[in-house]
C-alpha positions as CSV (number, residue, x, y, z in Angstrom):
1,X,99.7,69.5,102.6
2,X,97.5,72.5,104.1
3,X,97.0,75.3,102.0
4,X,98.9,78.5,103.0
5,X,98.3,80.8,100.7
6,X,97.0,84.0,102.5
7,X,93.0,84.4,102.0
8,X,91.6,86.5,99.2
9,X,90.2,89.3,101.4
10,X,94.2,89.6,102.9
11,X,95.6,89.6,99.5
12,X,93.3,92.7,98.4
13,X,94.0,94.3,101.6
14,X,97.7,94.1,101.0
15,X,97.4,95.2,97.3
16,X,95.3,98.2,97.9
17,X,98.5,99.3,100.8
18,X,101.3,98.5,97.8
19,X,99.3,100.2,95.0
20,X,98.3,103.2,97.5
21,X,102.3,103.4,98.7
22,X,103.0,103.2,95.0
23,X,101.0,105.9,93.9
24,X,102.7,108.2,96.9
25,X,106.0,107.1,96.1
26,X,105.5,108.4,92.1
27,X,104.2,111.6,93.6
28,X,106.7,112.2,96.0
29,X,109.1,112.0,93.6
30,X,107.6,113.7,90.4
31,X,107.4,116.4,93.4
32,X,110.5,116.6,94.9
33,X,112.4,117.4,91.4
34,X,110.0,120.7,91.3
35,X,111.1,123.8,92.7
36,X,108.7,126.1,94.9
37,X,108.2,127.9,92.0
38,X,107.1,125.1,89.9
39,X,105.6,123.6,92.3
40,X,102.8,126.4,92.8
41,X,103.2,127.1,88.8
42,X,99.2,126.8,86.9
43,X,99.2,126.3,83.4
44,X,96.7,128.3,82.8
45,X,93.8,130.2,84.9
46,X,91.8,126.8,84.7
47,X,94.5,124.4,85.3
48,X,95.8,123.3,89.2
49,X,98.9,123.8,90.2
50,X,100.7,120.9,91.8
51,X,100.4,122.8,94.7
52,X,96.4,122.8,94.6
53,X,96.2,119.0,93.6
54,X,98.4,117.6,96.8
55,X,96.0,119.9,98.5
56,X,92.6,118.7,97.3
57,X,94.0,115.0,97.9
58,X,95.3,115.8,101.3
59,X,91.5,116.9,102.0
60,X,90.5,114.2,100.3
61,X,92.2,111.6,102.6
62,X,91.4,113.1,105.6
63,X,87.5,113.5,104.9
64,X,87.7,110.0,103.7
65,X,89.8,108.3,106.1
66,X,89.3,109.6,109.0
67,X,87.1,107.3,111.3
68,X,86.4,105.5,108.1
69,X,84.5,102.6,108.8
70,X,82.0,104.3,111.4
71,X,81.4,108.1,110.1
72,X,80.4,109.3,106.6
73,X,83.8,109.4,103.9
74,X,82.3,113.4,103.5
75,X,83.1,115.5,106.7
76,X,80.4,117.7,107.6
77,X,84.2,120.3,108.3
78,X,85.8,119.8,104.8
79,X,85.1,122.7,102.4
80,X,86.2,120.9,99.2
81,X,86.1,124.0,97.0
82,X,88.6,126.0,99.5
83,X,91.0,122.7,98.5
84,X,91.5,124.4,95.2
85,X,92.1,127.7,95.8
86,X,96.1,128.8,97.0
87,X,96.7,131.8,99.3
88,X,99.7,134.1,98.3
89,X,101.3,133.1,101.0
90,X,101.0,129.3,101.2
91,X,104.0,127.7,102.1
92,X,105.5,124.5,100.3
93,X,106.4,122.8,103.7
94,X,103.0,123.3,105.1
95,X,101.6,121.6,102.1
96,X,103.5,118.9,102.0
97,X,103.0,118.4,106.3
98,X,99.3,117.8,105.5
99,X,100.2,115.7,102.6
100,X,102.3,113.5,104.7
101,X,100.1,113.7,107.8
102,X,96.9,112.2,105.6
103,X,99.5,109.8,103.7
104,X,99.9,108.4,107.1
105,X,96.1,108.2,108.6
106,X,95.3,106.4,105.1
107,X,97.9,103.8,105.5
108,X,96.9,103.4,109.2
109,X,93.5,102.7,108.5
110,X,94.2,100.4,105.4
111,X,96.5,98.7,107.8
112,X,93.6,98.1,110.0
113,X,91.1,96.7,107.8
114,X,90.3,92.9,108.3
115,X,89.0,90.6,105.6
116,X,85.5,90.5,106.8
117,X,85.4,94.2,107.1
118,X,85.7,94.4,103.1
119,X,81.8,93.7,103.4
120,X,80.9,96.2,105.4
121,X,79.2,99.5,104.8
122,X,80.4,103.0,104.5
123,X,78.8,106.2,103.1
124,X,80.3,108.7,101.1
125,X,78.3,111.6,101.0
126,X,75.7,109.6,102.2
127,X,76.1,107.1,99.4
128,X,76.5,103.8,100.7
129,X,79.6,101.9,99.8
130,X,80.9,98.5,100.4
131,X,84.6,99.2,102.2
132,X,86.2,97.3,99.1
133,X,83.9,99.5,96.7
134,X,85.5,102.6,98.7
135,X,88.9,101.5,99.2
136,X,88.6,101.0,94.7
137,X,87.4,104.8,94.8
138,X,90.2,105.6,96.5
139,X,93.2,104.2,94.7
140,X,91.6,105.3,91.7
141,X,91.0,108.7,92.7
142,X,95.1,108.5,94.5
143,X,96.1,107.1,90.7
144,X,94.3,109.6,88.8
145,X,95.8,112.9,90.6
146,X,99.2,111.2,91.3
147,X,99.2,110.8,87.5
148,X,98.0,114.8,87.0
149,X,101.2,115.3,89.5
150,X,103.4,113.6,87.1
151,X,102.2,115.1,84.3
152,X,102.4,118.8,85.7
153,X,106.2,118.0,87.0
154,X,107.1,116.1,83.7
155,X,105.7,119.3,82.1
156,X,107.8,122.0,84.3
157,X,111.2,120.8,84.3
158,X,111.0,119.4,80.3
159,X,114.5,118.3,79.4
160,X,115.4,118.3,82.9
161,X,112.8,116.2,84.1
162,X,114.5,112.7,85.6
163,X,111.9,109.3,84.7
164,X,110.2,107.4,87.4
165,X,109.6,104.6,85.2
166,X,111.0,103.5,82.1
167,X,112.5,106.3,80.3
168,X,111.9,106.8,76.0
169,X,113.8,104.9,74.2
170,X,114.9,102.4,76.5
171,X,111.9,99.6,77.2
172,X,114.5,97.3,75.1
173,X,116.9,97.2,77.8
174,X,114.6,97.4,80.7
175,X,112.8,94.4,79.6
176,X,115.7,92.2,79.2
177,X,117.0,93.5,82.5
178,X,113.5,92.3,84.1
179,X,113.7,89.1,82.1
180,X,117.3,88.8,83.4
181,X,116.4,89.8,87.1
182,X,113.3,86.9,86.8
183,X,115.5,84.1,85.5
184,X,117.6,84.1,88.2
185,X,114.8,83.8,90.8
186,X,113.8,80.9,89.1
């Protein structure tokens, strides 16, 4: 019988695309319980808003992503510092346009990554990178601010806030549910 399980180059591809989607989804929806208000709300003169963070990642993707396996991950046209700095008059659906816009040109060119290409070289600020050394640098930058995004909307609606994951006080039940939902598969 011929082996036809999926290669190990297609199985990272596909798990950096889930764990990237993943890390959206949370954000999206840590994001979309936050009102405008909250959603351009520091905690304090040193902190970022939510605002500034889906900004700076926006930026982010696009310097990285964009023609990623044949021009350096650092855009000579990105200004990385204006990322963190809000106008007055910055609007929410803007913000989120971009956001969704560089969403989409990550996913397309994660999409279009072949196994062999996971050797190859990029440069990130003229660093060079293997594509699978990038494409780690990028979930785990994605994970680290979709987590600060969390955090800032967990913080600004407090009792109001709705889980994304397992809520307190409840990983009893959840786990038998999962144990439950995994029995029955078998």
């Amino acid at each position: 019988m011929p082996n036809s399980m999926p290669d190990i180059g297609t199985l990272y591809l596909d798990e950096v695309f889930r764990s990237l989607r993943g890390h959206k989804r949370l954000a999206d929806d840590a994001i979309a319980q936050l009102s405008d208000q909250q959603f351009f709300a520091v905690i304090d003169r040193e902190s970022n808003s939510v605002a500034i963070v889906v900004k700076h990642m926006a930026g982010n993707m696009r310097s990285r992503f964009s023609d990623f396996l044949t021009t350096d991950g650092e855009k000579p046209d990105r200004n990385r510092d204006r990322e963190f700095l809000m106008h007055n008059d910055a609007k929410r659906e803007e913000i989120l346009a971009s956001w969704e816009q560089n969403w989409q040109l990550v996913f397309e060119a994660v999409n279009s990554l072949h196994p062999a290409d996971l050797e190859r070289t990029v440069t990130i600020r003229g660093e060079p990178h293997s594509v699978l050394q990038a494409l780690n640098r990028a979930v785990a930058h994605c994970a680290y601010h979709a987590g600060q995004i969390t955090f800032l909307a967990k913080h600004w609606k407090g009792a109001e806030w709705k889980s994304l994951s397992v809520p307190k006080g409840q990983s009893e039940q959840f786990n038998a549910q999962m144990l439950q939902k995994y029995k029955s598969r078998a």
